[in-house]
PDBQT receptor file of N, H, CA, C and O in Angstrom, charges set to zero:
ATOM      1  N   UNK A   1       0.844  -1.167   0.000  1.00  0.00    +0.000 N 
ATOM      2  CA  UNK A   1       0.000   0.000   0.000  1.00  0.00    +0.000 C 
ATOM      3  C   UNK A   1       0.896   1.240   0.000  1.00  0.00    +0.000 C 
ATOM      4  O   UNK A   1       1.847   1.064   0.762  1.00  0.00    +0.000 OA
ATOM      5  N   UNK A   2       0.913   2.508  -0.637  1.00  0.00    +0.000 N 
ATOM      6  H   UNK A   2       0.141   2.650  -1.257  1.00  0.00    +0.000 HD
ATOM      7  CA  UNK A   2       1.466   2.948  -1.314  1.00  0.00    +0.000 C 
ATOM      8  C   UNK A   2       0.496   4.337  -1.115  1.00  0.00    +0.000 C 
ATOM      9  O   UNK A   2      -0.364   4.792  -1.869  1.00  0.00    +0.000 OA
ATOM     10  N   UNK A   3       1.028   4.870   0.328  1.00  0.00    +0.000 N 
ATOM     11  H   UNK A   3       1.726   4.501   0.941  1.00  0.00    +0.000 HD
ATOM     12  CA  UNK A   3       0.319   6.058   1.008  1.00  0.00    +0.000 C 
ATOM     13  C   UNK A   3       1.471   7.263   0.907  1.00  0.00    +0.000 C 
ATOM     14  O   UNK A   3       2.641   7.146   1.269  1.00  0.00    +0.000 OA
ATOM     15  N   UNK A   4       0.784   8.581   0.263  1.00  0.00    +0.000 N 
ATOM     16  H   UNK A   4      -0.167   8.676  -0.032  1.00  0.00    +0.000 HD
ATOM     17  CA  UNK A   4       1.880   9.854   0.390  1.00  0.00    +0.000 C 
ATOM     18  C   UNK A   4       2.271  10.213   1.647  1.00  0.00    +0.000 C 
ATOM     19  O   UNK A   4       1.391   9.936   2.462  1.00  0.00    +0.000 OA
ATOM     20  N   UNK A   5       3.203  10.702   2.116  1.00  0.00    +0.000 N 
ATOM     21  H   UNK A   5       3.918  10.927   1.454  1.00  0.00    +0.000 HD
ATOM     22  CA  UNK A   5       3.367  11.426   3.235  1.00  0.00    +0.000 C 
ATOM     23  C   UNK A   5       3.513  12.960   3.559  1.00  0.00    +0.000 C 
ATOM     24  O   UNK A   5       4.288  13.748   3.016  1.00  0.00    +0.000 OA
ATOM     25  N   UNK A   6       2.900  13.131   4.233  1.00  0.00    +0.000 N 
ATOM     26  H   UNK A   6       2.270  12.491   4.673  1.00  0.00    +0.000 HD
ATOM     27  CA  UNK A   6       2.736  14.659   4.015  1.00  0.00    +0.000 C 
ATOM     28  C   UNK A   6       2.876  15.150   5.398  1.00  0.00    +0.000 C 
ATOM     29  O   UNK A   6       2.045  15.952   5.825  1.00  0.00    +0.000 OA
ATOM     30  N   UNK A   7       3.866  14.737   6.150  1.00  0.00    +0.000 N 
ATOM     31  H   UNK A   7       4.541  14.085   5.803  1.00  0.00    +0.000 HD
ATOM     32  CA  UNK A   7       4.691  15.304   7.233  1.00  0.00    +0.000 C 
ATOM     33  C   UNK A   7       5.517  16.483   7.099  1.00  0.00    +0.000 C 
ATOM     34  O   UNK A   7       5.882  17.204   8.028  1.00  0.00    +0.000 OA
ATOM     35  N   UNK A   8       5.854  16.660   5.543  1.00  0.00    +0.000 N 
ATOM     36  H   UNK A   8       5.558  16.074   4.789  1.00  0.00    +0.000 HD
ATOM     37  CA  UNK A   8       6.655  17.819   5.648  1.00  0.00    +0.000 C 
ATOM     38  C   UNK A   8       5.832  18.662   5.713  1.00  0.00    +0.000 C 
ATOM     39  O   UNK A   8       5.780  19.323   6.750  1.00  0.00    +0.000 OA
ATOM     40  N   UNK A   9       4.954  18.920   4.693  1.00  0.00    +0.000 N 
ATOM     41  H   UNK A   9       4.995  18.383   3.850  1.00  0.00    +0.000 HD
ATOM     42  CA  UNK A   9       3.716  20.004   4.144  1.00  0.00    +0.000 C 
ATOM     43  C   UNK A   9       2.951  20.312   5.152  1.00  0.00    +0.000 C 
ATOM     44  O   UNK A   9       2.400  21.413   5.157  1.00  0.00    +0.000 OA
ATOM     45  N   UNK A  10       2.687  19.047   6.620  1.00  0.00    +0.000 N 
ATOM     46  H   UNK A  10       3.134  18.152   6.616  1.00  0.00    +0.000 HD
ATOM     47  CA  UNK A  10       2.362  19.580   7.382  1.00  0.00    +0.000 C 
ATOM     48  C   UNK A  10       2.842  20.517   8.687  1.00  0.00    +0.000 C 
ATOM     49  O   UNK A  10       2.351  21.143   9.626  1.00  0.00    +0.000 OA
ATOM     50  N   UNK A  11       4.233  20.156   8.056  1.00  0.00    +0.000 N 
ATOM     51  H   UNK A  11       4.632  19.647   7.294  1.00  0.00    +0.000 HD
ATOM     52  CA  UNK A  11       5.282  20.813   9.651  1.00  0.00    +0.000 C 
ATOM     53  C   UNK A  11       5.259  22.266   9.003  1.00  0.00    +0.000 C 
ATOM     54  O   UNK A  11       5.039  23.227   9.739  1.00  0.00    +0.000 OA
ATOM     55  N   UNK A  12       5.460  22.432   7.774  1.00  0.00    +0.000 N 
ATOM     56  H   UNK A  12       5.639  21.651   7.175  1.00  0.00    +0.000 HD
ATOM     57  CA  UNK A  12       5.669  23.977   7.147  1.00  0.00    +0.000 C 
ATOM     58  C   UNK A  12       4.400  24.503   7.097  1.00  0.00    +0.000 C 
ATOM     59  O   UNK A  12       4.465  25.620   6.583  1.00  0.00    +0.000 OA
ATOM     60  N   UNK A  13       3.211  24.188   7.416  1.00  0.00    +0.000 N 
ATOM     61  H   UNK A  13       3.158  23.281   7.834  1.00  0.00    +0.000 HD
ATOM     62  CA  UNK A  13       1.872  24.466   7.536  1.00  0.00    +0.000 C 
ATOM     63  C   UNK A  13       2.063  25.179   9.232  1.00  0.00    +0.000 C 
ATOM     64  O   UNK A  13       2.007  26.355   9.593  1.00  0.00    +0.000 OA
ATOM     65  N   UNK A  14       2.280  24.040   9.938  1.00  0.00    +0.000 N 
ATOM     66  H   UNK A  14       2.326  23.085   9.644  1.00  0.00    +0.000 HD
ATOM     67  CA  UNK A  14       2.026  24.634  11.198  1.00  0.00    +0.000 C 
ATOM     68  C   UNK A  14       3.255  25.759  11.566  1.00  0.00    +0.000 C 
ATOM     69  O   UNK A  14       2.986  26.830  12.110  1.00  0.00    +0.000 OA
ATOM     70  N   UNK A  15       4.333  25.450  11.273  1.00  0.00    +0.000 N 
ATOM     71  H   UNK A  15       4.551  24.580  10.831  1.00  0.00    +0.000 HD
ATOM     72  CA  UNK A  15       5.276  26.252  11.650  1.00  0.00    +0.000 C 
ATOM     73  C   UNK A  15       5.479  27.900  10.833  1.00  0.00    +0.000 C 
ATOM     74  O   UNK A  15       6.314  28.780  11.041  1.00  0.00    +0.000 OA
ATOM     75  N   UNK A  16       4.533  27.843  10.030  1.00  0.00    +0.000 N 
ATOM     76  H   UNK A  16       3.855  27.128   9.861  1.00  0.00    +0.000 HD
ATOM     77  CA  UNK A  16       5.381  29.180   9.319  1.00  0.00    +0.000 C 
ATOM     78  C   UNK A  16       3.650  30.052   9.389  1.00  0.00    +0.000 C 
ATOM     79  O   UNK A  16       3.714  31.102   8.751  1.00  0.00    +0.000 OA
ATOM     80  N   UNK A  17       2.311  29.827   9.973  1.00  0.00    +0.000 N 
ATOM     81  H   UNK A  17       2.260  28.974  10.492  1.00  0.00    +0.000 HD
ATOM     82  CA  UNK A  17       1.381  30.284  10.386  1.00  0.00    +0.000 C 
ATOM     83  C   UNK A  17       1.751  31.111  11.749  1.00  0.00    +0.000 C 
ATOM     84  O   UNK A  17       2.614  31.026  12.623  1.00  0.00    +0.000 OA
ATOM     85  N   UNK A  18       0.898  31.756  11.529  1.00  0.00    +0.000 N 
ATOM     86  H   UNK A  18       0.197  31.826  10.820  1.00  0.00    +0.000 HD
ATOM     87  CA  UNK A  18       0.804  32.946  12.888  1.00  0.00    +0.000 C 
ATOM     88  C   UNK A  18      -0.402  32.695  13.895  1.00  0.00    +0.000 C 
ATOM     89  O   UNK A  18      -0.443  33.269  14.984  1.00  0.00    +0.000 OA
ATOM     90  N   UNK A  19      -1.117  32.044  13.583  1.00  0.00    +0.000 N 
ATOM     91  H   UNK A  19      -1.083  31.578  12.699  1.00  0.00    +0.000 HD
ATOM     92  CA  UNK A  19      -2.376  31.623  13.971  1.00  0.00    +0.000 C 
ATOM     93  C   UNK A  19      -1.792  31.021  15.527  1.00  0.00    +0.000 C 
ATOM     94  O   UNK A  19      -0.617  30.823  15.839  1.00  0.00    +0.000 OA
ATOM     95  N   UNK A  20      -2.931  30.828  16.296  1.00  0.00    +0.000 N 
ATOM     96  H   UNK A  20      -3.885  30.989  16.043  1.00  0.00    +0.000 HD
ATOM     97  CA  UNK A  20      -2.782  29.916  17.813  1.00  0.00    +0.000 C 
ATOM     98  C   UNK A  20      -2.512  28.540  16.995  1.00  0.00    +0.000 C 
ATOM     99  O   UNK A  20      -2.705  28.310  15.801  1.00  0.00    +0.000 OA
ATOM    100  N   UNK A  21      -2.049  27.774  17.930  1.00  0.00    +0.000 N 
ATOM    101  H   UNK A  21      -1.892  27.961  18.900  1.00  0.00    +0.000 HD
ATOM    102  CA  UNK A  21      -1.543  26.080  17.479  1.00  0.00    +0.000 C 
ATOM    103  C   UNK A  21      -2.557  25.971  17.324  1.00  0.00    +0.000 C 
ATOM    104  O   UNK A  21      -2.686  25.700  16.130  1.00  0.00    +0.000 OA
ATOM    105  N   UNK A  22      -3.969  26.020  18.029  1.00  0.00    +0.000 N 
ATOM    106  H   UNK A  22      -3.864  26.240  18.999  1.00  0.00    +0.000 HD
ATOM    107  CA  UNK A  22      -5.014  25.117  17.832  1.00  0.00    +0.000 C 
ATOM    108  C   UNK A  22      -5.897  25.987  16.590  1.00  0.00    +0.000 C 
ATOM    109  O   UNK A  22      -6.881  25.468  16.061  1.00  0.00    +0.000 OA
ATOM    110  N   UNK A  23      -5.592  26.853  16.349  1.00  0.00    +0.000 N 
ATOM    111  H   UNK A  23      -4.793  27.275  16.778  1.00  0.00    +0.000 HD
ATOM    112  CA  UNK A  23      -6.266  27.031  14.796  1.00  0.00    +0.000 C 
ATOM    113  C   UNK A  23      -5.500  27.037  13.695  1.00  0.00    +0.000 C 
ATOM    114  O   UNK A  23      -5.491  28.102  13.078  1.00  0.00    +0.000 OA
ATOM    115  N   UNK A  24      -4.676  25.911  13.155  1.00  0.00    +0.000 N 
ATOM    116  H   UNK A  24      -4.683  25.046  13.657  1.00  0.00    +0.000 HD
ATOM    117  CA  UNK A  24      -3.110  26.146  12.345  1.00  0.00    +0.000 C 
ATOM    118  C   UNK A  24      -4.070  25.464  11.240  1.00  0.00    +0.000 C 
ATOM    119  O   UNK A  24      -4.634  25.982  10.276  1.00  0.00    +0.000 OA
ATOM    120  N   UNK A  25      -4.069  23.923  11.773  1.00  0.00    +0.000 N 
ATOM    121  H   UNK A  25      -3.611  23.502  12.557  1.00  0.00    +0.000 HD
ATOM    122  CA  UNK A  25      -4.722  23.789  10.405  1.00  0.00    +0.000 C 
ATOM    123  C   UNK A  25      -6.423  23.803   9.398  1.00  0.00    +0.000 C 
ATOM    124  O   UNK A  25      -7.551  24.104   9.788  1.00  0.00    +0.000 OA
ATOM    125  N   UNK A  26      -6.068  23.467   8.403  1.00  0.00    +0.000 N 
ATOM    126  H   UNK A  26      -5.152  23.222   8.086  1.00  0.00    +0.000 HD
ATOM    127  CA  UNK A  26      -7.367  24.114   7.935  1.00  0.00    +0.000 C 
ATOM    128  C   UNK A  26      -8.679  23.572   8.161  1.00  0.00    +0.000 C 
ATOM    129  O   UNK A  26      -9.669  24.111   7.667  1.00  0.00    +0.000 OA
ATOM    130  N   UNK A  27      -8.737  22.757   8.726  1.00  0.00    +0.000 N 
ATOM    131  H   UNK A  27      -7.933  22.319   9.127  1.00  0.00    +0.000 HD
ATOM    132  CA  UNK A  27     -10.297  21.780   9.557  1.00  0.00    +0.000 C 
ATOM    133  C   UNK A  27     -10.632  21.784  10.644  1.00  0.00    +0.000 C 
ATOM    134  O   UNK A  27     -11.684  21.317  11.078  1.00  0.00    +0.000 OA
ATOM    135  N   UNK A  28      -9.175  22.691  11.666  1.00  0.00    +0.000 N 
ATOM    136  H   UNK A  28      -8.320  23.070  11.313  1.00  0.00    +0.000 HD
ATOM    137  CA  UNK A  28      -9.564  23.217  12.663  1.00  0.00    +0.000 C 
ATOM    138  C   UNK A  28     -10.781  23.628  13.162  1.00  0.00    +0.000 C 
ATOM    139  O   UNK A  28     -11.257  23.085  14.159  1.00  0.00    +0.000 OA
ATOM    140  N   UNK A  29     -11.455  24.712  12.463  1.00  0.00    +0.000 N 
ATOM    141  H   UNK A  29     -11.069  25.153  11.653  1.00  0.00    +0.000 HD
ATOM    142  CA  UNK A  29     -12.444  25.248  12.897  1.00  0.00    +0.000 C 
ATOM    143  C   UNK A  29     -13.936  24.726  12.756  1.00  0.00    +0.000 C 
ATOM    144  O   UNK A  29     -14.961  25.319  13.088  1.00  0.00    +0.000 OA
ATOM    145  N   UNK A  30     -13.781  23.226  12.069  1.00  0.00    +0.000 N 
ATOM    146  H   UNK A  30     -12.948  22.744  11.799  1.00  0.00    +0.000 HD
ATOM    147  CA  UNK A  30     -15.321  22.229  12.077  1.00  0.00    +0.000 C 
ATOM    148  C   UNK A  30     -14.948  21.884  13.598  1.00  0.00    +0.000 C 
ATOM    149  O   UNK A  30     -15.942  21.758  14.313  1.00  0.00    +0.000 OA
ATOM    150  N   UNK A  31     -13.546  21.682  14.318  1.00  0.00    +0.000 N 
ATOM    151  H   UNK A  31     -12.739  21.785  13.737  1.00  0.00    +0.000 HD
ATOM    152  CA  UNK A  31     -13.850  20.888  15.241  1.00  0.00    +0.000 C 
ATOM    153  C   UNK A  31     -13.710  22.516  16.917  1.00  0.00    +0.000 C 
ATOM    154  O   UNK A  31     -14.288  22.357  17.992  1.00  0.00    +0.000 OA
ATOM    155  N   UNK A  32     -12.969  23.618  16.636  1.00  0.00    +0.000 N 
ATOM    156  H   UNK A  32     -12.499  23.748  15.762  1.00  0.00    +0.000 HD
ATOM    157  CA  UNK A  32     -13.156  24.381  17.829  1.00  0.00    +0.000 C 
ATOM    158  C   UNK A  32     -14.390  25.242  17.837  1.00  0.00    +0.000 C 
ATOM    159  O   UNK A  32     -14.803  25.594  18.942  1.00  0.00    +0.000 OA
ATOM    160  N   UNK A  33     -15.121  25.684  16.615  1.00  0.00    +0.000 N 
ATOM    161  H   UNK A  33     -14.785  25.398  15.718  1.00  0.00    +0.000 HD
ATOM    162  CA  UNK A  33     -16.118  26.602  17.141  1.00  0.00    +0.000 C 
ATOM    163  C   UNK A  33     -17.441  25.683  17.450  1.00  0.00    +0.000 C 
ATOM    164  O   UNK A  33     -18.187  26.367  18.150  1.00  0.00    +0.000 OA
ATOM    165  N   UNK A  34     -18.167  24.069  17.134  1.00  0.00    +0.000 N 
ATOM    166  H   UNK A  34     -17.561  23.513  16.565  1.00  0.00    +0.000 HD
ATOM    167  CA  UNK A  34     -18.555  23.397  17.523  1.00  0.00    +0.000 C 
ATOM    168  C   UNK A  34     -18.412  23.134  19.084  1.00  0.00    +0.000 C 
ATOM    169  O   UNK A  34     -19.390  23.269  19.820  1.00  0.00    +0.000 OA
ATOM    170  N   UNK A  35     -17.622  22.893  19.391  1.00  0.00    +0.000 N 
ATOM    171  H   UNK A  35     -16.828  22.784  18.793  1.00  0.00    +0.000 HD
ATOM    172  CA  UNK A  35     -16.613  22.882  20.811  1.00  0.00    +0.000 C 
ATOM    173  C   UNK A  35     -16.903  24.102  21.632  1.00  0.00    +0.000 C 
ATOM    174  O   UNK A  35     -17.448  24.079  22.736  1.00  0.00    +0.000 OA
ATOM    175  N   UNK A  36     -16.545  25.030  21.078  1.00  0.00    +0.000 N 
ATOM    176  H   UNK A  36     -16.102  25.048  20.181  1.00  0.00    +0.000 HD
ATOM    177  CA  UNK A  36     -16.954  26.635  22.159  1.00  0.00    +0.000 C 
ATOM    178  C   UNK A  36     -18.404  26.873  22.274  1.00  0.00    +0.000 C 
ATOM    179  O   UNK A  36     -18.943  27.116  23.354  1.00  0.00    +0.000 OA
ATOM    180  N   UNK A  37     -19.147  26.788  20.941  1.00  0.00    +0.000 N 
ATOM    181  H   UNK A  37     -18.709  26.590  20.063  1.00  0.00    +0.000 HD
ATOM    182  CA  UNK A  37     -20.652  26.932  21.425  1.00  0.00    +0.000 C 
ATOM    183  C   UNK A  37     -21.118  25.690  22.155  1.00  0.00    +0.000 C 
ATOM    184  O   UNK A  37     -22.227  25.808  22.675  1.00  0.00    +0.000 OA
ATOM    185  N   UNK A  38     -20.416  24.351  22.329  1.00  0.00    +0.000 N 
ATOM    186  H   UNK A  38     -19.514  24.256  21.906  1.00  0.00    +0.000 HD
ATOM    187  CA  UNK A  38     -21.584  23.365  23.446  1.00  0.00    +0.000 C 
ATOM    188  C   UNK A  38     -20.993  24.076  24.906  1.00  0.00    +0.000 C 
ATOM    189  O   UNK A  38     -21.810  24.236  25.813  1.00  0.00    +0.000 OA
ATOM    190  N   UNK A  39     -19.951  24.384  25.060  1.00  0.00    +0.000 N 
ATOM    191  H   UNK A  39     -19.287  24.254  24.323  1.00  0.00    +0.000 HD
ATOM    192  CA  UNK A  39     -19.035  24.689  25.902  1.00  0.00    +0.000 C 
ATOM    193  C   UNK A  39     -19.928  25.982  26.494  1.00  0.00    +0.000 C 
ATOM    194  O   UNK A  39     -20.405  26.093  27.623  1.00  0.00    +0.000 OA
ATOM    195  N   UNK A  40     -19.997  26.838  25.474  1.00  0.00    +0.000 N 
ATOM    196  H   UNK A  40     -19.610  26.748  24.557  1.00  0.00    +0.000 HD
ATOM    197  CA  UNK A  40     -20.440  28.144  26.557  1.00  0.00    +0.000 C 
ATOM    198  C   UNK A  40     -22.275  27.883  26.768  1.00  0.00    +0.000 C 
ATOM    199  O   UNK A  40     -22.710  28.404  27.796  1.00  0.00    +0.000 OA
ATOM    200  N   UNK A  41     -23.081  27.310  26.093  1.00  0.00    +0.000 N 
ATOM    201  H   UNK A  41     -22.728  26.888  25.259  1.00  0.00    +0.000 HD
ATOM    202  CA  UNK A  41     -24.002  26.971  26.516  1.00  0.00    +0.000 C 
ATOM    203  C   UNK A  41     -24.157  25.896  27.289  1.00  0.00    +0.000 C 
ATOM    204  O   UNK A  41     -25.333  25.649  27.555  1.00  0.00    +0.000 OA
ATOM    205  N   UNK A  42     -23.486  25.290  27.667  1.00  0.00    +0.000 N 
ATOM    206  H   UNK A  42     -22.531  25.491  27.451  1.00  0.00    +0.000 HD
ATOM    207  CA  UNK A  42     -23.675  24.066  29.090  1.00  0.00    +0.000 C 
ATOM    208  C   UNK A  42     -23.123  25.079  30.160  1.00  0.00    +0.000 C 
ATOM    209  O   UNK A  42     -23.405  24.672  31.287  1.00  0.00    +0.000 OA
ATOM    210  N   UNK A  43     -22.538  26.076  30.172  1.00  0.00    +0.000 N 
ATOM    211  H   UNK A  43     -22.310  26.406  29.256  1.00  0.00    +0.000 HD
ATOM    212  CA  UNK A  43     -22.272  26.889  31.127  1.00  0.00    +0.000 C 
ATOM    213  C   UNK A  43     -23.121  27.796  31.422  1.00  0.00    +0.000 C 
ATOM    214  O   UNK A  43     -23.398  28.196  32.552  1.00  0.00    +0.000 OA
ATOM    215  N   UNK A  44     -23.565  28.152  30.402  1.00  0.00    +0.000 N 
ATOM    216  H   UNK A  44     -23.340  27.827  29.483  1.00  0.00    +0.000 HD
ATOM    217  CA  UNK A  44     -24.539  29.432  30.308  1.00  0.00    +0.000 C 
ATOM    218  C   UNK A  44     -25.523  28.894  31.703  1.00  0.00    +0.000 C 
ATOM    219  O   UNK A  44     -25.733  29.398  32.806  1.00  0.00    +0.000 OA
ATOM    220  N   UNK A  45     -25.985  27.629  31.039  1.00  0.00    +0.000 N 
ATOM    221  H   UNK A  45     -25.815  27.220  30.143  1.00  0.00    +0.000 HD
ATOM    222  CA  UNK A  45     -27.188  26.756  30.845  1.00  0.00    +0.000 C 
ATOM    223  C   UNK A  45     -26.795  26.818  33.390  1.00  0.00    +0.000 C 
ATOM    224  O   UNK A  45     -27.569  27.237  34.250  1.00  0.00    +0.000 OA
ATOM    225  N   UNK A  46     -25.552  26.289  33.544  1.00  0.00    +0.000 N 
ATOM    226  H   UNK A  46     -24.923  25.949  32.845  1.00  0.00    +0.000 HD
ATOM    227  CA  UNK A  46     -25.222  25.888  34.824  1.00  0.00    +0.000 C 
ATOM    228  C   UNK A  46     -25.207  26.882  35.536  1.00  0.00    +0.000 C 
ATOM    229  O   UNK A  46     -25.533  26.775  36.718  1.00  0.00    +0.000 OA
ATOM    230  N   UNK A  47     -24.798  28.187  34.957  1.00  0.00    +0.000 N 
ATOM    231  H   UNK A  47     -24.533  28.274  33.997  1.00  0.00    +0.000 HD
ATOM    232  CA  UNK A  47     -24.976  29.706  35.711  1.00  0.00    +0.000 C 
ATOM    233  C   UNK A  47     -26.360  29.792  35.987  1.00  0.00    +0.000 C 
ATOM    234  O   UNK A  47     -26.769  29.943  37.138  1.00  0.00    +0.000 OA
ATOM    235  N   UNK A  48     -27.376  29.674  34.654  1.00  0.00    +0.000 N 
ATOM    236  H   UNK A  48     -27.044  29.551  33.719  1.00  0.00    +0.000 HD
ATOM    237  CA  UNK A  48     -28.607  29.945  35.083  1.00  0.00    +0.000 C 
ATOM    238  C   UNK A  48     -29.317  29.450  35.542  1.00  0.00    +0.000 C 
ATOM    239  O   UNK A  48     -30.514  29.715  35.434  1.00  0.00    +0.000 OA
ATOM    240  N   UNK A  49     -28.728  28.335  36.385  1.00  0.00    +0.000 N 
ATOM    241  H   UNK A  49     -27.755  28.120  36.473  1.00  0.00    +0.000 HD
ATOM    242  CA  UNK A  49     -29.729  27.685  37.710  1.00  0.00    +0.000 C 
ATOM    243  C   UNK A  49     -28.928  27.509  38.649  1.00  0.00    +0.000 C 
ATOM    244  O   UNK A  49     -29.484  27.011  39.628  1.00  0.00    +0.000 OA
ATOM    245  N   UNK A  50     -27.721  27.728  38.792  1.00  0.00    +0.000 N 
ATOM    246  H   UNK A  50     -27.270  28.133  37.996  1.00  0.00    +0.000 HD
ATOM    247  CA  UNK A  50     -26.907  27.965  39.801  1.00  0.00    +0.000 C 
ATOM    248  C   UNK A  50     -27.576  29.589  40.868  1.00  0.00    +0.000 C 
ATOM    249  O   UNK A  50     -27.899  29.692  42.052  1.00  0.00    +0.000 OA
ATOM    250  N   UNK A  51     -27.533  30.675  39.637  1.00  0.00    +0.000 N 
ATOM    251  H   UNK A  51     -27.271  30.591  38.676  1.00  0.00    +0.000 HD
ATOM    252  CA  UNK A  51     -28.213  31.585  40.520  1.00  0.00    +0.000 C 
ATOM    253  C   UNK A  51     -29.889  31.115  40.878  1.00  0.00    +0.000 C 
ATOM    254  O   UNK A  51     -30.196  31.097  42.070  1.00  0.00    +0.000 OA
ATOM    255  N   UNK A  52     -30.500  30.901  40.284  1.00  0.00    +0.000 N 
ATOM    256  H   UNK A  52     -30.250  30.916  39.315  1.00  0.00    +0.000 HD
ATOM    257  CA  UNK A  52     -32.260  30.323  40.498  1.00  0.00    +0.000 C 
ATOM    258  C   UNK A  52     -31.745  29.524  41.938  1.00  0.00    +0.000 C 
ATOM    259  O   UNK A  52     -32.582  29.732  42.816  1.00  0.00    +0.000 OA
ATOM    260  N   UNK A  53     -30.809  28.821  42.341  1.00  0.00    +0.000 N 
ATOM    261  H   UNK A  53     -30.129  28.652  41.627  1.00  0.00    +0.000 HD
ATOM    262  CA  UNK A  53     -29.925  27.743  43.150  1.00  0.00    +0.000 C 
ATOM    263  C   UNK A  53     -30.063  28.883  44.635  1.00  0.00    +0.000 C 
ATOM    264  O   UNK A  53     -30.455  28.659  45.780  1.00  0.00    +0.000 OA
ATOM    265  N   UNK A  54     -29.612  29.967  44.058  1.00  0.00    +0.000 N 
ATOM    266  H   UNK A  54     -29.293  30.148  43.128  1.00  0.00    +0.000 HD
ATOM    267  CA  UNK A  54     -28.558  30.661  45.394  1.00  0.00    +0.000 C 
ATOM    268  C   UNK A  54     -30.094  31.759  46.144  1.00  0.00    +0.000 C 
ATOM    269  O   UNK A  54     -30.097  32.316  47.242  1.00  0.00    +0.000 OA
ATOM    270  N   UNK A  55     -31.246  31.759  45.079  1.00  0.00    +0.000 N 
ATOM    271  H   UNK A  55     -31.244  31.307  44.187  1.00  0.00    +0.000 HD
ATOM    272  CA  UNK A  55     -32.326  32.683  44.834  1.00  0.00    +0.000 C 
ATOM    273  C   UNK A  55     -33.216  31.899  45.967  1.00  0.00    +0.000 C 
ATOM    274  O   UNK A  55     -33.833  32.373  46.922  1.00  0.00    +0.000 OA
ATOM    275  N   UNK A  56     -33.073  30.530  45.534  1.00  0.00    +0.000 N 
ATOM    276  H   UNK A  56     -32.572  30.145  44.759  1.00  0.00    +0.000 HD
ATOM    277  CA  UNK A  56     -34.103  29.854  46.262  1.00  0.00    +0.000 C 
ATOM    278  C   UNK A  56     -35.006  29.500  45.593  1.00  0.00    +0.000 C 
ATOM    279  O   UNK A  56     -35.893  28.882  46.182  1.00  0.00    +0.000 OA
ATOM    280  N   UNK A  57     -35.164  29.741  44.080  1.00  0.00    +0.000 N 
ATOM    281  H   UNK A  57     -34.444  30.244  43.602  1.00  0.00    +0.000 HD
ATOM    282  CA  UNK A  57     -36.653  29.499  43.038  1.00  0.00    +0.000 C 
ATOM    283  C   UNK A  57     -36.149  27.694  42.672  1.00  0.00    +0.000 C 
ATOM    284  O   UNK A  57     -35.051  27.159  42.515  1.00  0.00    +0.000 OA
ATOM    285  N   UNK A  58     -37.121  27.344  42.657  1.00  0.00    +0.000 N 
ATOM    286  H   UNK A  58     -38.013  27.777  42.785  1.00  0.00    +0.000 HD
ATOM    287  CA  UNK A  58     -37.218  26.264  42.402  1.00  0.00    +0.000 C 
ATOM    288  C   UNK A  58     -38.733  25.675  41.252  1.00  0.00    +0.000 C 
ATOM    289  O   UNK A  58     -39.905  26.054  41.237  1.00  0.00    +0.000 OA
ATOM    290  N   UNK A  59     -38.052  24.708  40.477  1.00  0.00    +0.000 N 
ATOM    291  H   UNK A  59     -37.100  24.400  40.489  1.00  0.00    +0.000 HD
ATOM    292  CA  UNK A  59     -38.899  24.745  39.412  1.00  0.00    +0.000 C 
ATOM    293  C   UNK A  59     -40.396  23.917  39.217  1.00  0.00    +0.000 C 
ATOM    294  O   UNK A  59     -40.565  22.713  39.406  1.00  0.00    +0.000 OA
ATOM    295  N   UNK A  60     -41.153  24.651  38.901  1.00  0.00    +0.000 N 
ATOM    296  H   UNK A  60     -41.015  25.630  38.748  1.00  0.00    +0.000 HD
ATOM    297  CA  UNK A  60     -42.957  24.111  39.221  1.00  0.00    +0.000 C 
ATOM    298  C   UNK A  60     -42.722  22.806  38.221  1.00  0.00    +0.000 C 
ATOM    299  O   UNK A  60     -42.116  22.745  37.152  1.00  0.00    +0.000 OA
ATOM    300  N   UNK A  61     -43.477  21.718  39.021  1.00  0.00    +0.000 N 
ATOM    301  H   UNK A  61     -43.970  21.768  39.890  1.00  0.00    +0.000 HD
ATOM    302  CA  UNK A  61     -43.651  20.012  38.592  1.00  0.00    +0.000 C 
ATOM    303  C   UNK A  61     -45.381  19.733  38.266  1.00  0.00    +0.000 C 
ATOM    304  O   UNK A  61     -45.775  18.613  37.942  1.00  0.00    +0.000 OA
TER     305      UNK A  61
């Protein structure tokens, strides 16, 4: 089997970008801005019953 290697193309990719490491290469961003929006809405989501938490409201059943 008779696979290219593309270790160089990728070291001169990451190394000669200005970008943060984690946005160097180019598919990066299917996998970090996916990532930041579950991220800040499971937080969002934990703030806003953390305070309801500290308030004392509690939710009608």
């Amino acid at each position: 089997m008779n696979v290219a290697n593309h270790v160089i193309e990728l070291q001169k990719l990451y190394q000669n970008s200005t970008k943060p490491l984690w946005m160097r290469h180019p598919r990066s961003k299917f996998y970090i801005y996916p990532f930041w929006a579950l991220f800040w809405s499971v937080t969002a989501v934990n703030v806003f019953y953390l305070g309801r938490a500290v308030c004392g409201i509690k939710d009608k059943k």
